[in-house]
C-alpha positions in Angstrom: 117.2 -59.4 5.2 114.1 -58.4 6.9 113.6 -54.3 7.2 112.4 -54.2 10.4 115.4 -56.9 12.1 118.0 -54.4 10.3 116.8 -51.2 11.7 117.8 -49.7 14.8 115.3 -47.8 17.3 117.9 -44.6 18.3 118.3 -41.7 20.3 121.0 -39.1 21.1 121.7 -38.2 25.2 123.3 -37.1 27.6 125.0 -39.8 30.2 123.8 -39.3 34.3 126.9 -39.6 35.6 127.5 -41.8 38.6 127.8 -39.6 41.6 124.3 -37.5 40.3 123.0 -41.3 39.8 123.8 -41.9 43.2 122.8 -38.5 45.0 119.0 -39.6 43.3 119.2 -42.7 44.6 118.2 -41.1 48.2 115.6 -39.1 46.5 114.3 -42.2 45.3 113.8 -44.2 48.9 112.3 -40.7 49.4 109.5 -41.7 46.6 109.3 -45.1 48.2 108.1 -43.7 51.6 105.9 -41.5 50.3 104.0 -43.4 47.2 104.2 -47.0 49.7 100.7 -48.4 48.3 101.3 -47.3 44.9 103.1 -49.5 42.3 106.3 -47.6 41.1 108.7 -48.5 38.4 112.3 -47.3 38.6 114.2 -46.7 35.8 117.5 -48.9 35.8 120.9 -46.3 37.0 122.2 -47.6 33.9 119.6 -46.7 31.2 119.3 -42.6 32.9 120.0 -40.0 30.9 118.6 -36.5 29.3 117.3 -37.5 25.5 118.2 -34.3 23.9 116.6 -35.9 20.3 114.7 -39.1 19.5 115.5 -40.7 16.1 112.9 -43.8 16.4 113.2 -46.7 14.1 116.3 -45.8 11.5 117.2 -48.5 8.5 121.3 -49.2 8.0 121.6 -45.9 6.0 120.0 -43.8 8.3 121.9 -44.7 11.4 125.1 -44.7 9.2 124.0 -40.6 9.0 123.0 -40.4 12.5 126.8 -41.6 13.3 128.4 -38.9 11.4 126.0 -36.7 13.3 127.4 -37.4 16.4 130.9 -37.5 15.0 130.8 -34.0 14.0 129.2 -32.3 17.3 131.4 -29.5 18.7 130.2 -28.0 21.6 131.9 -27.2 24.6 131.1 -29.8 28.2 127.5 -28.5 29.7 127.2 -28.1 33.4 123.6 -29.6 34.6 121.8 -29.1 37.5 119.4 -31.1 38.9 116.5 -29.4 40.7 113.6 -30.8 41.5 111.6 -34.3 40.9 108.3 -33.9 39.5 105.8 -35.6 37.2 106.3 -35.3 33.6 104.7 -33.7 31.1 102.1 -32.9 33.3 101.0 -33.0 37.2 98.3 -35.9 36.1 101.3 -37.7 34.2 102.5 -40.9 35.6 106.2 -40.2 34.7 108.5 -39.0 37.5 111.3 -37.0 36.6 114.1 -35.4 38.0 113.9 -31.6 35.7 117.7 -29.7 35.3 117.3 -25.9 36.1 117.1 -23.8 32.6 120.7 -24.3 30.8 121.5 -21.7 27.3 124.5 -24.6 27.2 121.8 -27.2 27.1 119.6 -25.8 24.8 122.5 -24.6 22.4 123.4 -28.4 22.0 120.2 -29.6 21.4 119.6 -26.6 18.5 123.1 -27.9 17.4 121.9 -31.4 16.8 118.7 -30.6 15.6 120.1 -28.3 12.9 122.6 -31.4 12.0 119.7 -33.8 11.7 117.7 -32.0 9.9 120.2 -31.2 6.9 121.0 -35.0 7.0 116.9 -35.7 6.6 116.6 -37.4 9.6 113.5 -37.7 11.7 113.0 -34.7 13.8 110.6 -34.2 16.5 108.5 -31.5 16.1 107.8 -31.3 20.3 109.4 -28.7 22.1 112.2 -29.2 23.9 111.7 -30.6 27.5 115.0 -31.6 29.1 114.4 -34.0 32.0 115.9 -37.6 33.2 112.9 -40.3 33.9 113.3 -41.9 37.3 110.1 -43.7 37.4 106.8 -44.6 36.5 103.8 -44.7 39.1 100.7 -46.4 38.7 97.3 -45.3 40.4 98.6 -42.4 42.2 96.6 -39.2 41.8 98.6 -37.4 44.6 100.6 -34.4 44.1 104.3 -34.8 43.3 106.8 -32.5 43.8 110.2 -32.8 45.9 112.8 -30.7 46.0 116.9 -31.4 45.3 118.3 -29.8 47.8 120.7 -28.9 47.5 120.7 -29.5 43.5 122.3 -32.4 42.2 125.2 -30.8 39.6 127.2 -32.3 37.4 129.2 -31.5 34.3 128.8 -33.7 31.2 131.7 -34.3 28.7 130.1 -36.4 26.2 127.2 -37.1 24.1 125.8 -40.4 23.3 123.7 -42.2 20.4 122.0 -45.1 22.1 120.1 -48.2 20.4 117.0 -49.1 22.6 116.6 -52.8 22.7 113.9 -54.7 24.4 115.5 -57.3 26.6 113.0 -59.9 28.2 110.5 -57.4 29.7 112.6 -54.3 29.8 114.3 -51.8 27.3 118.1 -51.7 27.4 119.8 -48.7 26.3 123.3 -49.7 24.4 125.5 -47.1 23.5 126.6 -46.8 19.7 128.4 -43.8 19.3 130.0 -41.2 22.0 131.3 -37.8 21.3 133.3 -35.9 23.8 132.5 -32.4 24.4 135.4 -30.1 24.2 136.6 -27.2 26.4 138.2 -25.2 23.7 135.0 -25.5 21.4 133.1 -21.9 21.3 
C-alpha cells in the first residue's frame, strides 16, 4: 500500500455549535454588504471550528496515537465567547475570523493536548497559540476589517474532536474521527 493513500491529514478542534453557527450567519450578510465587489469565500457551517492543534499528514501508526490522545483528554466543558470578526493573522491577511475573548479554560486544553502529543512524538507546532474560527477568505480587498459581536456570540463546548481533512472535488471536507466529551466533574 502506497504511504501517502494510507495516511491521514489530522487535526484536533473544537465543534461551532449550531446556534453560534447561526448567530454568525447574520454577521456574515454583514461581510457581504460591506466587501460587495470583492470576491469572498465562506467557510461551509459544517467544517467551523477552533483548531486547538494541527497534526498534518500522520501514517496508520501515528493516527492510531493521535486516537488515544483524544481518548485520554480530561478537562472540564469550556465556555467560548465569540467577540469580534477580524482578519487573521494580520490586518493585511486575507483570512476573516471570528476571534473568542481570552479563555485560561481554552488555553489549559490546548497545553493539555500539546503536552499529550508531545510525549506520544507527534508533530507539534511550534506557532503560538491563536484561537480563532475562519469564516472566510477575501480576495483583493485592502480595506480595514473589523466588526464587532455584539452582543458576543457564547457558547459552551462539551467535546473535543480529531478531524481527517479530505479534499472533496474543489473543497476540503472535515470528517470527524474521534470525539471526546468534556466532563463537568474533571478539575
Amino acid at each position: 500500500m502506497n504511504k501517502r493513500t494510507s495516511s491521514k491529514r489530522l487535526f484536533i478542534a473544537l465543534p461551532i455549535s449550531s446556534a453560534a453557527n447561526h448567530s454568525l450567519v447574520k454577521y456574515c450578510r454583514q461581510l457581504d454588504e460591506q466587501y460587495e465587489s470583492s470576491k469572498i469565500r465562506y467557510t461551509p457551517v459544517n467544517n467551523r471550528h477552533l483548531t486547538l492543534a494541527f497534526l498534518g499528514q500522520l501514517d496508520p501508526t501515528q493516527v492510531l496515537d493521535a486516537t488515544e490522545v483524544m481518548q485520554q483528554v480530561q478537562h472540564p466543558p469550556i465556555h467560548l465567547k465569540l467577540t469580534v470578526i477580524e482578519r487573521f493573522p494580520d490586518s493585511q491577511s486575507r483570512i476573516i475570523t471570528a476571534l473568542p475573548e481570552p479563555s485560561n479554560q481554552l488555553c489549559s486544553l490546548h497545553h493539555q493536548l500539546q503536552q499529550a502529543l508531545e510525549q506520544r512524538g507527534l508533530p507539534n507546532t511550534t506557532r503560538p497559540f491563536r484561537p480563532h474560527v475562519t469564516l472566510a477568505r477575501i480576495k483583493y480587498n485592502n480595506e480595514q476589517l473589523f466588526i464587532a459581536l455584539n452582543p458576543p456570540i457564547e457558547m459552551m463546548v462539551s467535546e473535543v474532536i480529531l478531524y481527517e481533512s479530505q479534499l472533496i472535488d474543489t473543497s476540503n471536507a472535515y470528517i470527524p474521527r474521534e470525539k471526546t466529551a468534556l466532563n463537568e466533574s474533571t478539575t
